[in-house]
C-alpha positions as CSV (number, residue, x, y, z in Angstrom):
1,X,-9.5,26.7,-10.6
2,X,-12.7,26.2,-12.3
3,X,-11.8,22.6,-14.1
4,X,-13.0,19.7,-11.8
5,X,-9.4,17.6,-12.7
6,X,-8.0,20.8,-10.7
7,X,-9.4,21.0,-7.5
8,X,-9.6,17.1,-7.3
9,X,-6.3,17.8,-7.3
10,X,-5.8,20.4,-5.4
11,X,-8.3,17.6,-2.8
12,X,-5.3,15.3,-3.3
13,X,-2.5,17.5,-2.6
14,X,-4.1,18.7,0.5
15,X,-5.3,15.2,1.9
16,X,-1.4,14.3,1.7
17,X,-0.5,17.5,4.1
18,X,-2.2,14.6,6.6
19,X,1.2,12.9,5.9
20,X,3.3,15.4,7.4
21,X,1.2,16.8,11.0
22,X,3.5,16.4,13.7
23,X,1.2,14.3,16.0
24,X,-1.4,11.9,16.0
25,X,-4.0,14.0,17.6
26,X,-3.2,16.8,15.0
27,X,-3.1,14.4,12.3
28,X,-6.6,13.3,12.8
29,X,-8.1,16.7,13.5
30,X,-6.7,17.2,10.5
31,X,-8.2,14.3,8.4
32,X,-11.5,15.0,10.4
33,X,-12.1,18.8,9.0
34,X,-10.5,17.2,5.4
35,X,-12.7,14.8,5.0
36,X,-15.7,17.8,6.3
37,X,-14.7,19.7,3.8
38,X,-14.1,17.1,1.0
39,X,-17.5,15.7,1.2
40,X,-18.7,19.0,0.3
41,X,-16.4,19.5,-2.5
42,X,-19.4,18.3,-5.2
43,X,-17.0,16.0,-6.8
44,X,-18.1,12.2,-7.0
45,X,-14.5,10.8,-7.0
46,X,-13.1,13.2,-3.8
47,X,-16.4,12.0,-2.0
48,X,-16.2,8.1,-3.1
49,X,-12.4,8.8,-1.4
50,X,-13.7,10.1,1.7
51,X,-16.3,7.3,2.5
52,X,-13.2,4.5,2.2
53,X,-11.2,7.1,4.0
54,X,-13.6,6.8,6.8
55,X,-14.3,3.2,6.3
56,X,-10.6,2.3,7.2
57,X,-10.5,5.2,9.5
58,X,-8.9,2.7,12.8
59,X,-6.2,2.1,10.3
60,X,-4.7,4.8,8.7
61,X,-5.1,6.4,12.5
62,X,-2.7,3.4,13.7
63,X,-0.3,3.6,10.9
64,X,-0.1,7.8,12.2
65,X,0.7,6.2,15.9
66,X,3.1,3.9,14.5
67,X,4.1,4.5,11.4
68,X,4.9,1.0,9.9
69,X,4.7,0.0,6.7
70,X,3.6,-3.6,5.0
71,X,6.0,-2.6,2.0
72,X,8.5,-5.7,3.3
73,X,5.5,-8.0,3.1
74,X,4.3,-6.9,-0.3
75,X,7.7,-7.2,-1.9
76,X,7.5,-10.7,0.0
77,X,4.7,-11.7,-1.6
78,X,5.7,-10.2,-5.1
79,X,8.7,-12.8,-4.5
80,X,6.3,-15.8,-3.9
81,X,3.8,-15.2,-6.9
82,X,7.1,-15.0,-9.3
83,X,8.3,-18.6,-7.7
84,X,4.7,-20.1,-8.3
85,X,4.7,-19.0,-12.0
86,X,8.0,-20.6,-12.4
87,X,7.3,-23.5,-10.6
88,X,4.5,-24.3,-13.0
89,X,4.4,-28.1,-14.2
90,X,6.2,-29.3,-10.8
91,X,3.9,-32.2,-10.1
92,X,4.4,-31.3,-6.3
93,X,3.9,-28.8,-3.9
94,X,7.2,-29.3,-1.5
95,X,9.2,-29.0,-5.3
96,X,7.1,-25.1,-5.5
97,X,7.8,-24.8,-1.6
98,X,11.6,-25.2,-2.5
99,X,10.8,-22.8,-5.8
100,X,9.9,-20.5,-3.2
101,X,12.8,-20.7,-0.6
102,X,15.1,-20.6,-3.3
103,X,13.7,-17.3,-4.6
104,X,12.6,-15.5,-1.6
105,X,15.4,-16.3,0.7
106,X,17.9,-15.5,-2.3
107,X,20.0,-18.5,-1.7
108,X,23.1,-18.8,-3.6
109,X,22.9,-21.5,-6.4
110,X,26.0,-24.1,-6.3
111,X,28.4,-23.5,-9.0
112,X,28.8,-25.9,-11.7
113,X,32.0,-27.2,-12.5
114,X,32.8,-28.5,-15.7
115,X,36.3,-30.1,-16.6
């Protein structure tokens, strides 16, 4: 347990225990004496961790509390950058708005008949 890629990630396995306290109040004890012990640890990447660990501290407390993801508004947003790149060369925005719509809200496209 001598190799610095080892306990870094034994550092990592242990800082995602924090995922699975029971409570808010023992989930931040718990990050508290972590993130004690972690800046100790004498490894630069663990301690560059624990300073934005405590510099978005409020927030990963509140996702503990209520436990809510922004995964819906990444995919979202994944959605919106693909319509932009295919609505490149549309001399308009309300023609990329529509881009977008069409995309995101996963309209059905009208079927073309042919006789």
């Amino acid at each position: 347990m001598r190799l610095q890629t080892a306990r870094a990630a034994r550092w990592r396995d242990d800082f995602n225990a924090f995922y699975d306290q029971p409570t808010p109040a023992h989930a931040e004890a718990y990050l508290r004496r972590w993130c004690y012990g972690a800046k100790r640890s004498r490894l630069e990447p663990v301690k560059d961790f624990v300073q934005m660990v405590e510099s978005h501290w409020d927030g990963i407390i509140a996702w503990q509390h209520s436990q809510i993801s922004n995964g819906l508004l990444e995919g979202t947003n994944s959605l919106i950058q693909a319509a932009k790149r295919r609505a490149r060369g549309y001399r308009s925005k309300t023609k990329m708005i529509t881009v977008i719509y069409l995309i995101a809200g996963k309209l059905p496209l009208p079927q073309i008949h042919t006789i």
